[in-house]
C-alpha positions as CSV (number, residue, x, y, z in Angstrom):
1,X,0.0,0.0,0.0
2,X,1.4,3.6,-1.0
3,X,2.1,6.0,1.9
4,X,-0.9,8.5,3.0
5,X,-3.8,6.3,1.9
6,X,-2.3,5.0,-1.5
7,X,-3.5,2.0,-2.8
8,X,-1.7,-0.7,-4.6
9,X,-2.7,-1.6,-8.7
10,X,-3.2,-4.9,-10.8
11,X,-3.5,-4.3,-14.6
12,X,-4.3,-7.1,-16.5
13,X,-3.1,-5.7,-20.3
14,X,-6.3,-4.2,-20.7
15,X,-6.9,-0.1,-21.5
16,X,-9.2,2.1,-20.7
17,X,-13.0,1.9,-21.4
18,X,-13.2,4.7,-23.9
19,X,-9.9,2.6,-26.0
20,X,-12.0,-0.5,-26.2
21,X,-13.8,0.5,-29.0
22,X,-10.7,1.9,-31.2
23,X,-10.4,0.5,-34.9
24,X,-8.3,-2.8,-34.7
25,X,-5.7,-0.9,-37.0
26,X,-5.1,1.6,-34.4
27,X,-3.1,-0.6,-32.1
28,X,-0.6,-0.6,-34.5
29,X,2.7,1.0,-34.9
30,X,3.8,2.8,-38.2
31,X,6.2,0.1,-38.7
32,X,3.0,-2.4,-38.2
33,X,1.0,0.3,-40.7
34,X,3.7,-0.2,-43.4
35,X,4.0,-4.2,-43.3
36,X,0.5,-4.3,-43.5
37,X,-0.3,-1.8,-46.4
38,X,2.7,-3.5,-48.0
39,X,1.4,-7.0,-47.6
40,X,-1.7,-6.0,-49.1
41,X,-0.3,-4.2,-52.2
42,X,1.5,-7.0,-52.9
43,X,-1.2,-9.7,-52.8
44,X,-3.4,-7.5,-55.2
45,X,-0.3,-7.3,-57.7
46,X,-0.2,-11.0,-57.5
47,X,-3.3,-11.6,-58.0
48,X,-4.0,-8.9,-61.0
49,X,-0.6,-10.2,-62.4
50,X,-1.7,-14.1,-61.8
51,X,1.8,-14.7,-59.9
52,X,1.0,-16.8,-57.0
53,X,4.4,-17.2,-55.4
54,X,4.2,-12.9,-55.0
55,X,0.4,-13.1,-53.1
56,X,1.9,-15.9,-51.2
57,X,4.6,-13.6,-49.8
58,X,1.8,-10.4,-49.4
59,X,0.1,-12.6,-47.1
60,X,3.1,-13.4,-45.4
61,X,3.8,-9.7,-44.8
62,X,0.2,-8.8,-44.2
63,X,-0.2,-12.0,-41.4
64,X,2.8,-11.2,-39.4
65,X,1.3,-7.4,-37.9
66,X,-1.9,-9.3,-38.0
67,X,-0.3,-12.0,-35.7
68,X,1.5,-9.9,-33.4
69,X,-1.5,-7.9,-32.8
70,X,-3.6,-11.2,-32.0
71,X,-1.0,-12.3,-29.5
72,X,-0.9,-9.3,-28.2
73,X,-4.5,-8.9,-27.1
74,X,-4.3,-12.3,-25.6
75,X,-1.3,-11.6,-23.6
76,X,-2.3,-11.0,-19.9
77,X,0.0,-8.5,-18.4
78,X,-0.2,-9.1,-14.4
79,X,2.0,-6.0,-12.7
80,X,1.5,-4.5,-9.0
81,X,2.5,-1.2,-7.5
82,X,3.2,0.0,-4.3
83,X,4.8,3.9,-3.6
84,X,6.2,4.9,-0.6
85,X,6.2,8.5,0.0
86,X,8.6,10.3,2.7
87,X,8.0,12.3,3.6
88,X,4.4,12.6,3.1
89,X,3.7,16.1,4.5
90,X,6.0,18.7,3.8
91,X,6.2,22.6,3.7
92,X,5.2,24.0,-0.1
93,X,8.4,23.9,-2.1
94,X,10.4,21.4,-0.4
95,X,11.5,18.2,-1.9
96,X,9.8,14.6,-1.5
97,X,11.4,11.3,-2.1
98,X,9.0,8.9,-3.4
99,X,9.8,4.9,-4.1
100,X,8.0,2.9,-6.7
101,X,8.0,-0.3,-6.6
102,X,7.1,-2.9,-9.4
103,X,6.2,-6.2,-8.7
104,X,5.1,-8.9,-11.8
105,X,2.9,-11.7,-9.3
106,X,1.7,-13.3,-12.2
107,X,2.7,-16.4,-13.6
108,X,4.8,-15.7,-16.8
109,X,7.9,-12.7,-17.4
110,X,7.1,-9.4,-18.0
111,X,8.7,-8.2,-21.5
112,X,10.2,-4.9,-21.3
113,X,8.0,-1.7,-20.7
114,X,8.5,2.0,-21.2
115,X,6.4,3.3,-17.9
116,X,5.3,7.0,-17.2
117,X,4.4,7.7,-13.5
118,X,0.8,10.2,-13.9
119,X,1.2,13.0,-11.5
120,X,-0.4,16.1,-10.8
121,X,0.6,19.3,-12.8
122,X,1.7,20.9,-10.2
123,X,4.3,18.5,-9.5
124,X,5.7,18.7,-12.4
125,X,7.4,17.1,-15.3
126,X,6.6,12.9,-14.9
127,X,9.1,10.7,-14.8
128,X,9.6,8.6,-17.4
129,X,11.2,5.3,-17.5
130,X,12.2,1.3,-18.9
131,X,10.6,-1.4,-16.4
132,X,13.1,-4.2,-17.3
133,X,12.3,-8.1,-17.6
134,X,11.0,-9.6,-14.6
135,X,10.2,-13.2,-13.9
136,X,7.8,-14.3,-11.7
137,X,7.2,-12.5,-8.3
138,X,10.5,-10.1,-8.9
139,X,9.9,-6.7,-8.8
140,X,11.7,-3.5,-10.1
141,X,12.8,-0.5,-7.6
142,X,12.2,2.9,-8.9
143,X,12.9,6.5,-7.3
144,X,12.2,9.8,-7.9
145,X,11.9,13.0,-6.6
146,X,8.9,16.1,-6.7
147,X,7.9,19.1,-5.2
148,X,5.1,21.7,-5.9
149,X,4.8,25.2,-4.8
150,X,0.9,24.3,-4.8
151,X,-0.5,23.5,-1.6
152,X,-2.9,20.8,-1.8
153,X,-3.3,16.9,-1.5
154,X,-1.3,15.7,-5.1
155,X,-1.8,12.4,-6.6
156,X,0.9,9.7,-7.3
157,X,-0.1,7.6,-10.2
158,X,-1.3,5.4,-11.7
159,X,1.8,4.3,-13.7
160,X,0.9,3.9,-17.3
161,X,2.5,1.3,-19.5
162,X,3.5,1.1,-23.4
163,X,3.9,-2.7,-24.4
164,X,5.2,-3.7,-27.6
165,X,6.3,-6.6,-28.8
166,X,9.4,-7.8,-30.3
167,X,9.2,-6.8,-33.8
168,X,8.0,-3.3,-32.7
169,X,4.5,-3.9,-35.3
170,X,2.0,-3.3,-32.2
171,X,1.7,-0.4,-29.2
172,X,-0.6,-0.9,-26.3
173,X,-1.3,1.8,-23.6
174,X,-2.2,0.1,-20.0
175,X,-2.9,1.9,-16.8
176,X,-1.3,-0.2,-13.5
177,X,-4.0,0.9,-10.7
178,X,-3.3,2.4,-7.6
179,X,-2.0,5.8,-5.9
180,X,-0.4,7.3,-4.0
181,X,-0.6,11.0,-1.7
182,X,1.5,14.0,-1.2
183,X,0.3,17.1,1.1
184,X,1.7,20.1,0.9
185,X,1.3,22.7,3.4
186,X,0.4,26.1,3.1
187,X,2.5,28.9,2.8
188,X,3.7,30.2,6.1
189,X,4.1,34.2,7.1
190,X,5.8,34.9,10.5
191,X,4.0,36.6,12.8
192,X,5.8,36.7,16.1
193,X,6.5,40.4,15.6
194,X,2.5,41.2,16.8
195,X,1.3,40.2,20.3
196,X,-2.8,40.6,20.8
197,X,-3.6,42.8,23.3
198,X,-4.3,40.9,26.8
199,X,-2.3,37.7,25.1
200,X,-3.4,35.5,22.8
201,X,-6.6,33.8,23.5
202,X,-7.5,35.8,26.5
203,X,-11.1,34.9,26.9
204,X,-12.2,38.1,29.6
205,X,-10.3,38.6,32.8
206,X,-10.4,35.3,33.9
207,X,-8.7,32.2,31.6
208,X,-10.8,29.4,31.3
209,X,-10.4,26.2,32.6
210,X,-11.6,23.7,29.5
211,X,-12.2,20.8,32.5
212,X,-15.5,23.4,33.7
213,X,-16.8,23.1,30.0
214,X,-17.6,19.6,29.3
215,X,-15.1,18.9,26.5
216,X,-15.2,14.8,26.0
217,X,-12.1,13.0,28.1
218,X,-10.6,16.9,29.0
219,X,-9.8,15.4,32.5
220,X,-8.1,12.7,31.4
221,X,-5.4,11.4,28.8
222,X,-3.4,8.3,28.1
223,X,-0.9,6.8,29.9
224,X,2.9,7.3,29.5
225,X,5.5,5.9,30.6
226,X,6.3,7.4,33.8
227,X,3.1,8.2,35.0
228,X,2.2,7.3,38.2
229,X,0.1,4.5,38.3
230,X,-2.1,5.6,41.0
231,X,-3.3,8.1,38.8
232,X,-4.8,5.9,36.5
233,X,-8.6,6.4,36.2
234,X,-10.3,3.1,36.0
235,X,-13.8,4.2,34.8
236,X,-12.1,6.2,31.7
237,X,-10.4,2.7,31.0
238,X,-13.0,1.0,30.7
239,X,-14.3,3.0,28.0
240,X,-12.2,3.8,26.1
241,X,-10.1,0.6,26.3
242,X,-7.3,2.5,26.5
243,X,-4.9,3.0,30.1
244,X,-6.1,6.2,31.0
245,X,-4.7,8.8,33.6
246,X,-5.8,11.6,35.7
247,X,-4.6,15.4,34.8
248,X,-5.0,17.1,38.0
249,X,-4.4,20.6,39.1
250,X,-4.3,21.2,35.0
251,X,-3.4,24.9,34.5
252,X,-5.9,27.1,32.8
253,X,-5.8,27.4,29.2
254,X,-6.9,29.8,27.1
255,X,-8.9,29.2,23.7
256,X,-9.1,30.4,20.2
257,X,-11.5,29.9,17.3
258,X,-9.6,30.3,14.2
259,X,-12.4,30.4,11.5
260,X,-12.0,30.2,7.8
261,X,-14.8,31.2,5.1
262,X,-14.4,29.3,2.3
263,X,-17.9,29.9,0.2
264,X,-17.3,28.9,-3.6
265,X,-19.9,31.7,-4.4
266,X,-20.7,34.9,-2.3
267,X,-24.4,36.4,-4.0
268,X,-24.1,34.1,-6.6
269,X,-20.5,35.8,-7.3
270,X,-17.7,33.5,-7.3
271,X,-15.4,33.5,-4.8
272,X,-12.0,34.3,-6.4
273,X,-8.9,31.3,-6.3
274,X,-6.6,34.6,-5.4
275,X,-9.0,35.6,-2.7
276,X,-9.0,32.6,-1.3
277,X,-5.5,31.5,-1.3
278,X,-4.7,34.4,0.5
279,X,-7.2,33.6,3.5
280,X,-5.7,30.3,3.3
281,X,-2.3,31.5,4.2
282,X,-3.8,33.9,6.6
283,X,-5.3,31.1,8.3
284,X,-2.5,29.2,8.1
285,X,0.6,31.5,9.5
286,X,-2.3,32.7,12.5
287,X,-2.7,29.1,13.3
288,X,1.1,28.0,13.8
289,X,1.4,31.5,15.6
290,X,-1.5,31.1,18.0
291,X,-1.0,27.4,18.9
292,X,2.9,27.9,19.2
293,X,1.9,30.1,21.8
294,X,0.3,27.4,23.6
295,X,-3.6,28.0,23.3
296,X,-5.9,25.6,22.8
297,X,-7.0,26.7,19.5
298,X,-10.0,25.4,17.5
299,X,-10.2,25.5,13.6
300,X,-13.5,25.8,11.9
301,X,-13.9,25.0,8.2
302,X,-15.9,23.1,5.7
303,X,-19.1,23.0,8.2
304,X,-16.9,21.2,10.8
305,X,-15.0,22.3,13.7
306,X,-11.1,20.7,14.6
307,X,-9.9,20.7,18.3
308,X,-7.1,18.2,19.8
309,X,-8.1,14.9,21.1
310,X,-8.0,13.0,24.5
311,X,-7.4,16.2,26.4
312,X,-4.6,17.1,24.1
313,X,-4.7,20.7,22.4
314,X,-5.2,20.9,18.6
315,X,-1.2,20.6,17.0
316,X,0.5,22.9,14.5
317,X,0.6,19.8,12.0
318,X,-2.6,19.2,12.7
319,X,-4.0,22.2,11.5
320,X,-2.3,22.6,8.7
321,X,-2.6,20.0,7.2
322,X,-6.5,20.3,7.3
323,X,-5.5,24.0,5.9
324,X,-3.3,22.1,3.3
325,X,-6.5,20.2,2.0
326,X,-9.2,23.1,2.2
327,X,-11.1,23.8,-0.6
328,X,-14.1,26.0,-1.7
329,X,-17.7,24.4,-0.8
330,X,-21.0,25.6,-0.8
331,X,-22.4,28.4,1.3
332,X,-25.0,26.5,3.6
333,X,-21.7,24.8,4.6
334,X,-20.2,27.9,6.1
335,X,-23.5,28.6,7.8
336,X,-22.8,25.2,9.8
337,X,-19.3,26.4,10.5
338,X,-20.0,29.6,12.2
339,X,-23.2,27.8,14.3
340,X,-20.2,25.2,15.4
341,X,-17.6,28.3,15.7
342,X,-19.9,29.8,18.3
343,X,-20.6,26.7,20.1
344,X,-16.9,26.2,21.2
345,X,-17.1,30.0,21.4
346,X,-19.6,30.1,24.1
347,X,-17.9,29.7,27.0
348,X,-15.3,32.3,26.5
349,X,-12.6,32.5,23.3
350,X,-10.7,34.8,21.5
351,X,-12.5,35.0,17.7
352,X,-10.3,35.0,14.4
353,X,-11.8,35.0,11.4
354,X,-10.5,35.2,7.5
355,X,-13.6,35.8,5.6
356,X,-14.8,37.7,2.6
357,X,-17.1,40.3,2.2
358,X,-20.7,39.2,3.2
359,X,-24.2,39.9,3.1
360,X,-25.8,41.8,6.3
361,X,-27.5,38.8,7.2
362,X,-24.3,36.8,7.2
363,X,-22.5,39.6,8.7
364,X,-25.0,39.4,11.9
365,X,-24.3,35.6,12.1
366,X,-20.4,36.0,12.0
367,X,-20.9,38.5,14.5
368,X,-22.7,36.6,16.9
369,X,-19.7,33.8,17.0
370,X,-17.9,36.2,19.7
371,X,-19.8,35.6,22.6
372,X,-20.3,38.5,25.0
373,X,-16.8,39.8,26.7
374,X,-14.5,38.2,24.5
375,X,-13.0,39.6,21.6
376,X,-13.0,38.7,17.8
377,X,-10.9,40.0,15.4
378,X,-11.6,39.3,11.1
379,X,-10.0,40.0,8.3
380,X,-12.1,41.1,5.5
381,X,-10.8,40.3,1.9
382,X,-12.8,41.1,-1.4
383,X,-15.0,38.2,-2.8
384,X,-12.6,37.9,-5.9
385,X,-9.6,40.0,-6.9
386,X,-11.6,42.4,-9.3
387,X,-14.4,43.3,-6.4
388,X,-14.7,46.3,-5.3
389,X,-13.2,46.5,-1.7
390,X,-16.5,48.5,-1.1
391,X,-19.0,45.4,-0.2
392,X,-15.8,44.5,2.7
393,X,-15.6,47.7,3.6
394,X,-19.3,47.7,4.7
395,X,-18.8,44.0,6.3
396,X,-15.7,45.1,7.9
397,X,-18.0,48.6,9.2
398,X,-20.9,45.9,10.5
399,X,-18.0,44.0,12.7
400,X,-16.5,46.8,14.3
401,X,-20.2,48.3,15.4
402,X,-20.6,44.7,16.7
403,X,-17.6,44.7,19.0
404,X,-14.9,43.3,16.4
405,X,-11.8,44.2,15.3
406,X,-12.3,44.0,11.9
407,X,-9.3,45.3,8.7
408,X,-10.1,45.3,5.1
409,X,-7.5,43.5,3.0
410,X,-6.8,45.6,-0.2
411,X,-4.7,44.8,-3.2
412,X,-0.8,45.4,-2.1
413,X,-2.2,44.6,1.9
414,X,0.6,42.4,3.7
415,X,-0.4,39.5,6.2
416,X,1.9,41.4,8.5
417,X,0.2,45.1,8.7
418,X,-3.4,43.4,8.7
419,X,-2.7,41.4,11.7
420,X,-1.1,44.2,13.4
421,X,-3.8,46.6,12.7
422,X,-6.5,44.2,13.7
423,X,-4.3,43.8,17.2
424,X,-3.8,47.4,17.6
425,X,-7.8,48.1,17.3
426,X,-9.9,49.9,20.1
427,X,-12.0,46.7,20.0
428,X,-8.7,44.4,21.9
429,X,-8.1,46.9,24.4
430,X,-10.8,46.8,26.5
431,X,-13.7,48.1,24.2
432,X,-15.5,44.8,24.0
433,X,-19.0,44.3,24.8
């Protein structure tokens, strides 16, 4: 099985559905072509010109393309793939090292292949290369190496085959099955230079303790080597099935909700790819900022919410590589998010959110995510990059008379300045309400 999900491939010679109904004639090659239009011509001559001996040797010439095509139809190729990616998350424009490996488990030897490895564009040029001889259960080690400056979850495969046979008269195309995964991360912006007001995450006065607020297993955690074991907690055991211990006198910890909008269409307008890359990478660098920091941060996208499990908080990697994977959606989706945004929002939280411009309505929904006390902050990009930054001003306007901290992005706006003018607003230093 390929690393990250991929799945191993059995061809059996045959090509693709929409091939199967190709002239016989096409699965020739040009040398093929010429024996056969050769043969031909020659057994008309002979038999015009009544010289037997001369159609005898057309038919000879017109059989043996004929023949090789025959026995190459009934020729059941049996291959197997398996790609090994490492490693299989990495930081957009860094190299990966991926291992192909070919296996023949069927019965008879393989001839030789010319193989192309399908890959993403973004990945690059594919690699190209001769899959020698192999006898019965050997396989065939291949390597090579790509990297994209695309974030995104890129396909590896499936390897497609060209098999000929020894006289070069017939070409077949054949697809080995399988894949395998490569996630690259978004882009990441440093923001250490910019410190929210009251720190990060400061939810109120007071920090909350996420024990007081009914999180599943927030008490608890599994065991590791060195705990105590009078600190195990039986009932939790039980449960769970795992050896569970108690976290007592657990320091107070203070929360985040990082939310991302990520509407395919905003009015029926669609959301620019620009627009939305950028939130991406907003998301992204506030995310490895905030949780470095040590807040327990939740990330809400695609009508779900993402928060660390078995008392754990939610990890750097963690969220990006669900930031490395987002994608536009449809609206009622984002709806869901900011409903599940303000239920982990409820009990006190700081409020990020990357969104575009909005309708009113939507703009009293996002505002309603900060609960009471606590403060939000947004950053307010265009719907696409040809908008008009006058329907985010107005969203932006609707945040701020809400309690927000809210910055319209512009064209030429760095990460850096937004997220330092978002932290520098009225709205983070004491103004909430």
């Amino acid at each position: 099985m390929s690393a990250l999900g991929g799945r191993s491939g059995i061809v059996r010679g045959s090509t693709a559905p929409r091939r199967r109904r190709r002239r016989l004639t096409d699965a020739l090659t040009l040398r093929g072509r010429c024996f056969l239009a050769a043969g031909v011509a020659l057994m008309v001559c002979g038999l015009l010109l009544g010289f037997r001996d001369i159609t005898r040797i057309g038919f000879l010439v017109a059989g043996l393309p004929l023949l090789m095509l025959l026995l190459a139809r009934r020729q059941r190729l049996s291959m197997r793939t398996t790609r090994t990616v490492t490693p299989s998350i990495v930081p957009i424009d860094q190299w990966s090292d991926v291992n192909l490996r070919v296996e023949n488990p069927g019965p008879a030897t393989t001839p030789i292949l010319m193989a192309e490895e399908q890959l993403d564009y973004a990945l690059g040029d594919r690699p190209r290369f001769v899959v020698p001889r192999m006898a019965p259960g050997a396989e065939h080690l291949i390597n090579y190496r790509v990297r994209s400056t695309v974030r995104g979850r890129h396909h590896l495969g499936p390897l497609g085959l060209r098999v000929k046979d020894p006289f070069d008269m017939t070409l077949r195309l054949a697809v080995v099955r399988g894949t395998g995964e490569l996630i690259v991360l978004p882009r990441i912006v440093s923001l250490s230079g910019t410190t929210v007001a009251g720190g990060l995450g400061n939810e109120g006065t007071i920090p909350h303790m996420i024990a007081l607020h009914g999180e599943d297993d927030v008490s608890v955690r599994e065991h590791r080597e060195g705990d105590d074991l009078r600190r195990i907690h039986w009932p939790a055991t039980a449960r769970t099935g795992d050896l569970m211990v108690r976290q007592e006198d657990r320091p107070a910890t203070r929360r985040i909700v990082l939310l991302l909008d990520d509407r395919a269409t905003v009015e029926r307008a669609p959301r620019g790819t620009a627009s939305f890359e950028w939130a991406v990478t907003a998301a992204a660098s506030i995310a490895n900022e905030v949780i470095g920091s040590g807040t327990n941060t939740f990330l809400a996208l695609g009508g779900e919410i993402r928060s660390g499990h078995g008392g754990e908080h939610l990890r750097v990697e963690e969220a990006l590589t669900e930031l490395a994977v987002a994608e536009l959606r449809e609206p009622v989706q984002f709806v869901t998010t900011m409903a599940l945004a303000a239920d982990a929002a409820a009990s006190g939280a700081l409020c990020i959110a990357v969104v575009a411009a909005m309708a009113e309505r939507d703009t009293e929904r996002l505002a309603r995510v900060r609960s009471p006390g606590s403060p939000g902050m947004a950053l307010v990009l265009p719907v696409s990059d040809s908008d008009d930054p006058v329907a985010a001003s107005a969203t932006a306007t609707g945040l701020r008379e809400r309690g927000w901290s809210a910055v319209v992005i512009t064209p030429g706006t760095s990460l850096v300045d937004a997220w330092a003018a978002a932290a520098a607003s009225p709205a983070l230093q004491g103004g909430r309400r």
